[in-house]
C-alpha positions in Angstrom: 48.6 -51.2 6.6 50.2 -48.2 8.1 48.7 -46.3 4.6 45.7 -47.5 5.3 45.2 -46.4 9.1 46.1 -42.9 7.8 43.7 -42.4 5.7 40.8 -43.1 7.9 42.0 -40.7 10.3 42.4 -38.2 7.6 38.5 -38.8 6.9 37.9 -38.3 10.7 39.5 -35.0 10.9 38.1 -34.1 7.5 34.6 -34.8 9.5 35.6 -33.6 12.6 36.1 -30.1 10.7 32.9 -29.9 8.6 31.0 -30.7 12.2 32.9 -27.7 13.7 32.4 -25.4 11.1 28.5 -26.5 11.2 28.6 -25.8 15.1 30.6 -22.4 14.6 28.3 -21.2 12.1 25.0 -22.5 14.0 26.1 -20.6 16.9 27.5 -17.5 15.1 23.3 -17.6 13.8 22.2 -18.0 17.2 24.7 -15.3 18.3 23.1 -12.9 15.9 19.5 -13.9 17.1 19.9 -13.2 20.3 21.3 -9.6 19.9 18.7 -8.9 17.5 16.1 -9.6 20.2 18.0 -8.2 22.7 18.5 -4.6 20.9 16.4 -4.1 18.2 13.1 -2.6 18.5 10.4 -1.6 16.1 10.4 1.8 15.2 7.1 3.9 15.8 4.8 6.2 13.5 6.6 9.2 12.3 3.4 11.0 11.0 5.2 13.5 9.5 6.5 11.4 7.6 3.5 11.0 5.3 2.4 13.9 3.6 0.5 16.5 5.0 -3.1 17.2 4.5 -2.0 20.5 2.7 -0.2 18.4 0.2 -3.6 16.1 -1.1 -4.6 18.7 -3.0 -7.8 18.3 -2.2 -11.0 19.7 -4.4 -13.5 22.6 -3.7 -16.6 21.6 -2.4 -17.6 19.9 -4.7 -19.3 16.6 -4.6 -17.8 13.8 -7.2 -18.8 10.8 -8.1 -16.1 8.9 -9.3 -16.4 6.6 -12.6 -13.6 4.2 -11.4 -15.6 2.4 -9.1 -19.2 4.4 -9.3 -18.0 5.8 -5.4 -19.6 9.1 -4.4 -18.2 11.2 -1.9 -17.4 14.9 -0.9 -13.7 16.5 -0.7 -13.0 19.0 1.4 -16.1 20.4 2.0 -15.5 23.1 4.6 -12.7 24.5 3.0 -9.9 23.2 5.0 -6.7 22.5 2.6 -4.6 24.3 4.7 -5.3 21.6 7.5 -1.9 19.8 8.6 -1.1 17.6 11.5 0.7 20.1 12.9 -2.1 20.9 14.9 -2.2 17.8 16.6 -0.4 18.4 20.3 2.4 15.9 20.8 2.6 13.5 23.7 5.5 11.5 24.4 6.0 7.9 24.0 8.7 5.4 24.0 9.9 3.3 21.4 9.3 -0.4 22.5 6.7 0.3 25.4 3.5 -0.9 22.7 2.4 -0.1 19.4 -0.4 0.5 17.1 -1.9 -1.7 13.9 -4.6 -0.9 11.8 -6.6 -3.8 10.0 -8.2 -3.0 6.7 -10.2 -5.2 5.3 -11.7 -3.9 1.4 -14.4 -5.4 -0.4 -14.6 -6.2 -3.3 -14.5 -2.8 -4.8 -12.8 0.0 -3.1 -14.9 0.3 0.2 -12.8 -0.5 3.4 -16.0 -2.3 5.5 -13.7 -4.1 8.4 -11.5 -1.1 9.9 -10.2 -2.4 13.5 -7.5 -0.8 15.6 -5.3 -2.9 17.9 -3.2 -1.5 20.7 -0.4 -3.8 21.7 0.8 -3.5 25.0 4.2 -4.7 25.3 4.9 -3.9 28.9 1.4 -5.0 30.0 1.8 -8.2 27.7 -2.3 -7.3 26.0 -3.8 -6.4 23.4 -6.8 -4.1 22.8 -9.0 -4.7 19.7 -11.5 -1.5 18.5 -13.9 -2.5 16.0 -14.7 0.9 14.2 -18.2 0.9 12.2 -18.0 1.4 8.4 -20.6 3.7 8.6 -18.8 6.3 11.3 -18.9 9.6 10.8 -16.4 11.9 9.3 -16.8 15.8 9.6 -13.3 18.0 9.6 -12.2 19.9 7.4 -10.1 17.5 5.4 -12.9 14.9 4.8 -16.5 14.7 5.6 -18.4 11.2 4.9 -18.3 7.8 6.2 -15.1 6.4 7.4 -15.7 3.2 5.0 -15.0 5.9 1.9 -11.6 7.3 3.2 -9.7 4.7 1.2 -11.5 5.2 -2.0 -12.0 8.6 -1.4 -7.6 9.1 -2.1 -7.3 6.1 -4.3 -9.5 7.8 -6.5 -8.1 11.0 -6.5 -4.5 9.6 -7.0 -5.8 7.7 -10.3 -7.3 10.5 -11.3 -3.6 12.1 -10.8 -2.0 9.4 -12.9 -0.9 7.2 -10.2 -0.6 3.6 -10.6 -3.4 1.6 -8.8 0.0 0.4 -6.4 0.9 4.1 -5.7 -2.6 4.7 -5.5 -3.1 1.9 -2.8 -0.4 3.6 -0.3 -1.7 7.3 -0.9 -5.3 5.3 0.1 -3.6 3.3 3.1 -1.9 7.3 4.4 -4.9 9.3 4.2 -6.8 6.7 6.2 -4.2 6.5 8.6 -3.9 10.3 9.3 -7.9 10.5 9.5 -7.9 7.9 11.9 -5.4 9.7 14.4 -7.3 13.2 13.0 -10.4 12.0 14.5 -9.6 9.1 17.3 -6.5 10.8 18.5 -4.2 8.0 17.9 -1.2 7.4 15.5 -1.3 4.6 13.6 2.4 2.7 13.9 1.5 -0.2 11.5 -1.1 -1.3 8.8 -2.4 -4.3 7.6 -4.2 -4.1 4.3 -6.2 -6.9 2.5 -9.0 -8.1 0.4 -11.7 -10.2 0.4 -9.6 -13.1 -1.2 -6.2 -12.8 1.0 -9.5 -13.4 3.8 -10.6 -16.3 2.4 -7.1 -17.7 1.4 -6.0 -16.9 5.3 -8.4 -19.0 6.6 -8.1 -21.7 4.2 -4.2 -22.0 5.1 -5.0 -22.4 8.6 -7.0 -25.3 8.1 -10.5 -23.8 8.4 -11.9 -22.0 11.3 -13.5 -23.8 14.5 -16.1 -22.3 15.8 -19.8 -22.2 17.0 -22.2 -19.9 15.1 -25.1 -19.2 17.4 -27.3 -18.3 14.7 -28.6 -18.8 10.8 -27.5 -16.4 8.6 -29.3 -16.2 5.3 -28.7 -13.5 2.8 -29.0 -13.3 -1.2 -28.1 -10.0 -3.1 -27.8 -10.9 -6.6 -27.0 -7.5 -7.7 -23.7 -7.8 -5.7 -20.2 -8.1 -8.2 -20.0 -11.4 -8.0 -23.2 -12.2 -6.1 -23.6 -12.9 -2.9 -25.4 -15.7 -0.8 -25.0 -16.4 2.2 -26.7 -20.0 4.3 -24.9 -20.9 7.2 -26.0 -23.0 9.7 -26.1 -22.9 13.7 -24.1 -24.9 15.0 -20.6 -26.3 16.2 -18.6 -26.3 12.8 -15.6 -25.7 11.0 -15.6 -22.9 8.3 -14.2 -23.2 5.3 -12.4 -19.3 3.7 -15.5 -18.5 1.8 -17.9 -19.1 4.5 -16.2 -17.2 6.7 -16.0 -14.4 4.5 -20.1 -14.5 4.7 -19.7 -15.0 8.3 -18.0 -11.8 8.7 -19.6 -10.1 5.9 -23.4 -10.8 7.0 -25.0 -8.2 9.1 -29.0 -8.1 7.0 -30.4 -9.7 9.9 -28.9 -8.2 12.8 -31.1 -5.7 14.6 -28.0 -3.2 15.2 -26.7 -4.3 11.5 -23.1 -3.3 11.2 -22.1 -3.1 15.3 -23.9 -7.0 15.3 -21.4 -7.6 12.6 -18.6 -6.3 14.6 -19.7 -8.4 17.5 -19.6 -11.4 15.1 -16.4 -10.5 13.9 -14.5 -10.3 17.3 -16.0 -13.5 18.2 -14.8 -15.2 14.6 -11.3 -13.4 15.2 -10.9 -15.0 18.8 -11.6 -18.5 16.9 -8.8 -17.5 14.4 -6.5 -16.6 17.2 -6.7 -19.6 18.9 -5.6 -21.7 16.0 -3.0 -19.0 15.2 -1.5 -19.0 18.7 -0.6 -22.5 18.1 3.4 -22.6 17.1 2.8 -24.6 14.2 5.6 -24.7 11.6 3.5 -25.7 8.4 1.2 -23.4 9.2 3.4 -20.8 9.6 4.6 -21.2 6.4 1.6 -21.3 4.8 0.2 -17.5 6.8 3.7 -16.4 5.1 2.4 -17.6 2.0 -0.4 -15.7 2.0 0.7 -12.8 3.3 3.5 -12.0 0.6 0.4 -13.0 -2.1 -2.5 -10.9 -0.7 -1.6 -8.3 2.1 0.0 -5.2 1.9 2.0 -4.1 5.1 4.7 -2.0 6.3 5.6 -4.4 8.7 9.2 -5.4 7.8 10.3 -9.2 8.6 12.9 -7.9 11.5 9.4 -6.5 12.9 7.9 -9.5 12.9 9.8 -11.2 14.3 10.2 -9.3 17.0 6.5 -8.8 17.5 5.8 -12.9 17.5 8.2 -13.2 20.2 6.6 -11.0 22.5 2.8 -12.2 21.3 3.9 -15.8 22.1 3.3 -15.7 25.6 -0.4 -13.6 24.8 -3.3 -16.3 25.8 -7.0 -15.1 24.5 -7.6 -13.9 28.6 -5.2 -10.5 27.6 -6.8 -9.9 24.1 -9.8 -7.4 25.0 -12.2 -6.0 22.3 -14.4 -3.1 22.0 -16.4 -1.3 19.1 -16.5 2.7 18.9 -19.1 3.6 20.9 -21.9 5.9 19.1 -25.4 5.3 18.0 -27.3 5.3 14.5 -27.9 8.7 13.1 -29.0 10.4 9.8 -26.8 12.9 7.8 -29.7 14.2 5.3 -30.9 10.9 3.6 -27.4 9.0 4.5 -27.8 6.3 7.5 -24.5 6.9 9.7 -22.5 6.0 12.8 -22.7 8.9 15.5 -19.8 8.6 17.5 -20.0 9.4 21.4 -17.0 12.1 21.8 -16.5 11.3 25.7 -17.0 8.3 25.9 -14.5 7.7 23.0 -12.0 9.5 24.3 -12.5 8.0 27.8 -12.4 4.2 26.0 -9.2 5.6 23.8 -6.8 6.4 26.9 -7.8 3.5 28.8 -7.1 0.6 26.3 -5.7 2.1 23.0 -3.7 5.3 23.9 0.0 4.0 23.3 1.6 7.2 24.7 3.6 8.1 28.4 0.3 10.7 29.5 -3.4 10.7 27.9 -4.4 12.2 24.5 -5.4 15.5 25.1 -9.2 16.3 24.2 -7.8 18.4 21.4 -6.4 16.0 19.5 -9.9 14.2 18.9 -12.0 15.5 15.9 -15.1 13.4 16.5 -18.3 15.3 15.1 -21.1 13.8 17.1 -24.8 14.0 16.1 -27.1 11.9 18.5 -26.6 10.9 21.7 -29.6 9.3 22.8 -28.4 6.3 24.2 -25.1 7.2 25.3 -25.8 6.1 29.0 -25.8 2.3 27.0 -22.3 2.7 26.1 -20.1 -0.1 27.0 -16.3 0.9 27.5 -15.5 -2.5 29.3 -15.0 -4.6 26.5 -15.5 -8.2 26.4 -12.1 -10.4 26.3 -11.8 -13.2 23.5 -11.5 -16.1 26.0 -15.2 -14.7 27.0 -16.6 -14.4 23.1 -15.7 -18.1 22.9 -17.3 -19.0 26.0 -14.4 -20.0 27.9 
């Protein structure tokens, strides 16, 4: 009997242990959490820590057009090799205050068509979203063409250079960072790079897309690779990935074309966001999913998770958007963006600057060409909780 008593108490300290350790290591985890949130902070852009423009080797002059993809573009047409970003003044900032991301979006071939900027103000708790047209205009003299060809205008030159399309992708993903703070004045922290299927697949793993499109948007173009129709409906509806790729891709029957198709895009993004605010645990997983299949980042997973604890407490009210403010223009027989200098520089320090004092003038490189409706220019922005009618 006596034998017997012992052993069951044996079994209770045996259990009594295991629960112990469990609690010692749970809290030992929880421990860990909370210095990491308490002490670690994201790093921010070291731009000289990606190659100078000196180092691109850049060509003559002379116009190419490549045979990987059929692109055409210049390099270096001005004669401007010896251009670094050394001659960009510095202006403080401090690490954890807010940060900059840049969201690529390529087609399917090598053309970047959705280039946004976001500004994400950690002490102000909002974000700033700056739809930037494909077709802006790029004149310095490290590049000069459209901004939607700075991608393909590196990846190219890299293949050409023996790179692998991988290496090729992050010499792409630099040069287009460094031409974005060449011309808009602002460093770019973080990137988000992805194609039209890590789109499609995004959507898909959050369950569709709820939104209202206030519109029919019809479009065929059979000599797209693969081709491309678009029918959707007006309406109150959920989209599936591949419509909202046409959603977002459309822009044919927009009188303003591509800054009707930024509009349309900010207001498909604020739909996104709201399902994405939601802490959902499947879904979660799923975004994860995706992301380590289709995007390409330099976000590292202790920034993330340092950046979803300060975006949980971000409602749609503190998520502003704004496109680059410019008008249509003609370079020779080429149909571009013309971007308004002041007023982009005025729109830059008030929502996306993320340093202590403004971005000197200097520091901008915007070649404008027309500004015939510059007194149109909207630098208030229109918040996401407004684009969904809220």
């Amino acid at each position: 009997m006596a034998k017997t008593l012992f052993k069951k108490q044996s079994g209770l300290n045996m259990r009594r242990i295991s629960f112990l350790v469990f609690l010692s290591v749970v809290f030992l985890l929880l421990l860990f959490a909370w210095f990491f949130l308490q002490f670690y902070t994201p790093g921010i852009a070291a731009m000289d820590g990606l190659p100078f423009i000196s180092e691109w080797n850049l060509g003559n002059g002379v116009r190419i057009t490549e045979d990987i993809e059929g692109i055409e573009y210049y390099e270096d047409l001005d004669g401007g090799a010896d251009l670094d970003l050394s001659e960009i003044v510095p202006v403080d900032r401090r690490r954890g205050d807010s940060y900059t991301f840049l969201f690529i979006g390529r087609d399917d071939g090598l053309l970047t068509d959705s280039l946004m900027l976001m500004h994400l103000n950690i002490v102000e708790n909002q974000i700033s979203l700056l739809g930037i047209p494909r077709d802006s205009w790029i004149n310095n003299r490290s590049y000069r063409g459209r901004i939607n060809a700075v991608f393909a205008n590196r990846f190219s030159a890299s293949v050409r250079g023996g790179a692998t399309r991988a290496q090729a992708t992050t010499d792409g993903i630099a040069f287009l960072r460094q031409q974005i703070q060449i011309t808009l004045g602002v460093p770019v922290d973080f990137y988000i790079f992805m194609d039209t299927a890590g789109f499609r697949a995004l959507v898909d793993a959050v369950g569709g897309v709820e939104m209202y499109v206030p519109r029919n948007l019809r479009y065929s173009d059979t000599c797209a690779v693969p081709p491309l129709h678009i029918n959707i409906q007006r309406g109150q509806q959920r989209l599936n990935g591949e419509q909202a790729e046409h959603l977002v891709r459309y822009r044919a029957g927009y009188v303003d074309q591509d800054i009707g198709r930024i509009a349309m895009q900010h207001r498909f993004l604020s739909a996104l966001a709201r399902q994405m605010l939601v802490f959902d645990v499947p879904q979660i997983l799923r975004i994860f999913d995706v992301a380590a299949t289709h995007i390409t980042t330099n976000i590292s997973v202790a920034d993330m998770t340092w950046f979803a604890r300060h975006l949980i407490n971000v409602s749609l009210e503190d998520i502003i958007t704004h496109t680059v403010p410019g008008e249509p223009a003609r370079i020779g027989a080429a149909s571009v963006w013309s971007v308004y200098r002041p007023e982009t520089i005025r729109l830059i320090n008030s929502y996306y600057n993320p340093m202590l004092a403004d971005i000197p003038d200097g520091n901008f490189n915007i070649f404008e060409i027309s500004r015939i409706h510059a007194h149109n220019a909207n630098l208030m922005g229109v918040t996401m909780d407004q684009l969904l009618g809220n």
